[in-house]
Each structure stands twice: as structure tokens, then as C-alpha cells.
Residue, then its C-alpha position, 0 to 999 in steps of 0.5 A: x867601514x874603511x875608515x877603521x881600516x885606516x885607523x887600525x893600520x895608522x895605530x899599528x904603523x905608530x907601534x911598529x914605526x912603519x909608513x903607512x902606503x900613500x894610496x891608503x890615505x890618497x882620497x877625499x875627506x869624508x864626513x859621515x852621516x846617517x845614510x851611511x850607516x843604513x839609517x834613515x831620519x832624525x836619529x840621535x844616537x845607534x848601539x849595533x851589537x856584533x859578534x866581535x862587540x859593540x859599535x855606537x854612533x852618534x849624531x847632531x841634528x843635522x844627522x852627521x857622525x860627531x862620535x864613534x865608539x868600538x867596544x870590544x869588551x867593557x875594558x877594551x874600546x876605541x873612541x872616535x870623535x868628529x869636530x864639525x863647523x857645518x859640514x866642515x870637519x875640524x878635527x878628528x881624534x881617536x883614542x884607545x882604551x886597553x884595560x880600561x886604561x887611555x893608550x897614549x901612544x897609539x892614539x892620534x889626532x887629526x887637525x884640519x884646516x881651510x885656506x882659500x887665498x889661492x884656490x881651495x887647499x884643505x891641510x891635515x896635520x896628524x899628530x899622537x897623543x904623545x905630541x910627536x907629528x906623524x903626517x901631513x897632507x895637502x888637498x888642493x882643489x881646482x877651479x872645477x872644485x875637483x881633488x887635484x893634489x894630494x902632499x904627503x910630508x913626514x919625517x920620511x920626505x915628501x909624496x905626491x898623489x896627482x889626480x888627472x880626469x878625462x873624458x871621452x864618449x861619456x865615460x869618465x876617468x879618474x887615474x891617480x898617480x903616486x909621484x908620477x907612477x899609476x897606482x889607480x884607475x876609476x873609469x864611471x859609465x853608463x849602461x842599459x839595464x834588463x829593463x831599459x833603466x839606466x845603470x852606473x857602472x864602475x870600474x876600479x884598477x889598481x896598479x903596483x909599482x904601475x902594473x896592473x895587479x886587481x879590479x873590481x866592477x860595479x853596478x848600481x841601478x837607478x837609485x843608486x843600489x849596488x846590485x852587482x860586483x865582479x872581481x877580477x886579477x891581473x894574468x901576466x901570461x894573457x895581458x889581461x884581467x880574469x875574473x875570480x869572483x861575482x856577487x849579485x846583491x837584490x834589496x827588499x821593498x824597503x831597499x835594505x839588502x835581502x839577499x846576497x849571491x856570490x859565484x867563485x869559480x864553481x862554488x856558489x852560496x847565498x845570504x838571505x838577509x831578514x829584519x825587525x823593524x822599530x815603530x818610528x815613522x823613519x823605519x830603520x831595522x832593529x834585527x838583521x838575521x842572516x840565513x843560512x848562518x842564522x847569525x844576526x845584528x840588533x841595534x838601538x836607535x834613538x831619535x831626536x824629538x820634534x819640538x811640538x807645533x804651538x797654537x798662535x792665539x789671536 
């Protein structure tokens, strides 16, 4: 998930005294729920086992992340807690454990908080474990309740991310500028597929010091499935984008992913994606195996029971 990215290099930023890049942090606030993690129904809690450890997730009632834990090994781990009033994050705290042992310097908390005296602004405020303040930022909402602004303010003065929607012959576009200078474009349209179906294509740009540098193309089908993905970077010789890379994604009946094929220049390889699914009637799969690789994934799911229906007697 992307969301560990950021972790990861806002922890490194903390050791290394280095800012971490507005635009990495210049997007909506997310709660994550169970869909997100290719699950399905009233599951409580989920142990993925990889090859680089062990992630667990779990979930209230209402299927939203409230904790996430990386393991490593069973001295080192990360813990991520999510602090919820409704579908409202409050507050966002991660720890990491080396050696068993609680890392103070390195692990963060993220408060939030909601004003809407004058439209709709959501503060967050970073802070280490140590009580030194690290960040904050300023979303601020418009009537439309679209993300207008974003304020960043640290010890190193202020940023400002400005996002600007437009429209035109039904495709809209969302540019994003940091202190006046683009750093990225979202342009989301509609297009025919193959089989008349309507299909939802976005295109991502992303800017350096406002030239263009990559872009990304994407198609999702009709229930809104990734089915394709082009790469592209920018030709300063051409004026235009060339692409690098392609990759084809196809689901099964279930519409879990079954089969992976990514084009780069001549090279071609193709992933064939298997599972094992439990006996709960949600049917989320127990075992991933990847082919050619034969590598897999097993997760453990639990699930939130159904209180029994009882008999009124009259």
C-alpha cells in the first residue's frame, strides 16, 4: 500500500533530518476498509504471510482499518493504529519496534481535527514520539466539497498545494500545483470498450519543477476493474511521451486478479494468478499462487459473527 511508503520515508526523513516532498503528502485523507485489501464481508481481523514477513489487519464492525501491523521477524515490527469517530479519522499513530524494543524517535503521531466555521477545513498536525512537532497541513474544502488547498507548515516555512478542476467535453481534469508550479495532472474520461461497455480512463502526468518528466494510463471497465496500464516518459527531443511499458490485467469469475501481462519493449512475461478460497459465505481466498514463479501468499481471516435471530413468542 502507498500509505507505507509515506510512513517509511516520513520515519527516514525524522533520522536523516531531511523534508519530505510536498506532493508525496499533497492527497485526500483516506480511511481504509476492507475492500481495499481484496476482502469481502464482515471480516474482523486478516494475517497475509509474505515473503518478507507478516502483515495483519484489523477491522471494526463497520469494516474500516482501525490497526495494521508489519512484521518483519518477531523482534522487528511496525504498528499502525487508526482512531475513528464514524468514518471520521482522528488520529493516526505509528510505532516501530527493533529488537523487540519501542523506537521513539522514529515513530510519529498524526492528529486531526475538523473545523467548519467557514467551509470545511480538516487540520493534521504530525508530531514524534519524542514531542518534537514535524508537520502540519491545512485541507480546506470547497462548497462543491472538493480538496481545494493544501498548507503545509514546518520549521522549514510554508508550502502550498493548490488543486484547479476543469471540464471540458466531459473529460475532467485535476492539476495540482505546488506554490504555483504544476507538479501534477489527473485528466478522467470515458471511453467505448471492445464490447460497447463503458470504460474509465485516467490519465496521470507528473511534473518536475513544472516539465513534464512520466505518465501512466489507465483503464478500468465497467465495474470498475483495472484491466489495463501504459507507462510512459517524457522525450525532451520529440516534445512528447513515450511509452516504456504496458500491462494487461484479466480477473476471474470471482474478480480476483488471475492473470498479469506486462509488455516492455520486446520482453514479454505473464503471471498467472491461482487461489484457495475459505468456507465463509464472503468467499475471500486463503492462498495466492503466482505462476511461473510458483511464489504464494495465505492469509487468515476472521470474521465477525452474526448475532442469532431470536423467536418473539406471543
Amino acid at each position: 500500500m502507498k500509505n507505507y511508503l509515506v510512513h517509511f520515508l516520513l520515519c527516514i526523513s525524522i533520522i536523516l533530518g531531511i523534508a519530505l516532498p510536498t506532493e508525496l503528502r499533497a492527497q485526500e485523507i483516506k480511511v481504509f476498509s476492507v475492500q481495499d485489501f481484496d476482502l469481502n464481508g464482515p471480516v474482523k481481523s486478516c494475517l497475509v504471510a509474505t515473503d518478507y514477513g507478516k502483515e495483519e489487519y484489523t477491522f471494526n464492525e463497520e469494516g474500516l482499518l482501525t490497526k495494521a501491523v508489519t512484521r518483519y521477524n518477531d523482534t522487528d515490527y511496525d504498528i499502525t493504529i487508526y482512531k475513528l469517530n464514524g468514518t471520521a479519522l482522528l488520529e493516526k499513530r505509528v510505532e516501530n519496534y527493533r529488537d523487540g524494543i519501542f523506537v521513539k524517535n522514529t515513530s510519529i503521531a498524526n492528529f486531526y481535527e475538523l473545523d467548519t466555521t467557514e467551509g470545511r477545513k480538516i487540520t493534521e498536525k504530525i508530531i514524534s514520539y519524542n514531542k518534537e512537532f514535524l508537520d502540519q497541513y491545512e485541507y480546506n474544502y470547497g462548497e462543491d466539497g472538493k480538496l481545494s488547498t493544501i498548507k503545509r507548515t514546518n520549521d522549514s516555512g510554508i508550502d502550498e498545494t493548490a488543486l484547479k478542476y476543469e471540464v471540458y467535453k466531459g473529460e475532467l481534469t485535476t492539476t495540482y500545483y505546488l506554490n504555483d508550479i504544476i507538479f501534477k495532472s489527473i485528466r478522467t474520461s470515458k471511453v467505448k470498450g471492445k464490447d460497447n461497455s463503458v470504460q474509465k480512463l485516467i490519465l496521470t502526468k507528473e511534473f518536475l519543477e513544472g516539465l513534464p518528466q512520466k505518465a501512466l494510463e489507465q483503464t478500468y471497465d465497467s465495474n470498475n476493474k483495472l484491466i489495463s496500464e501504459k507507462k510512459f516518459i517524457y522525450n525532451d527531443g520529440q516534445k512528447t511521451f513515450i511509452p516504456t511499458e504496458s500491462t494487461i490485467y484479466t480477473y476471474n469469475d470471482k474478480g480476483m486478479l488471475g492473470s498479469l501481462k506486462t509488455v516492455k519493449g520486446k520482453s514479454v512475461s505473464v503471471q498467472e494468478f491461482i487461489y484457495q478460497y475459505d468456507s465463509h459465505e464472503s468467499g475471500n481466498w486463503i492462498k495466492q499462487i503466482i505462476t511461473p514463479d510458483n511464489t504464494y501468499k495465505t492469509r487468515k481471516i476472521k470474521y465477525y459473527e452474526k448475532e442469532p435471530i431470536q423467536e418473539v413468542k406471543s
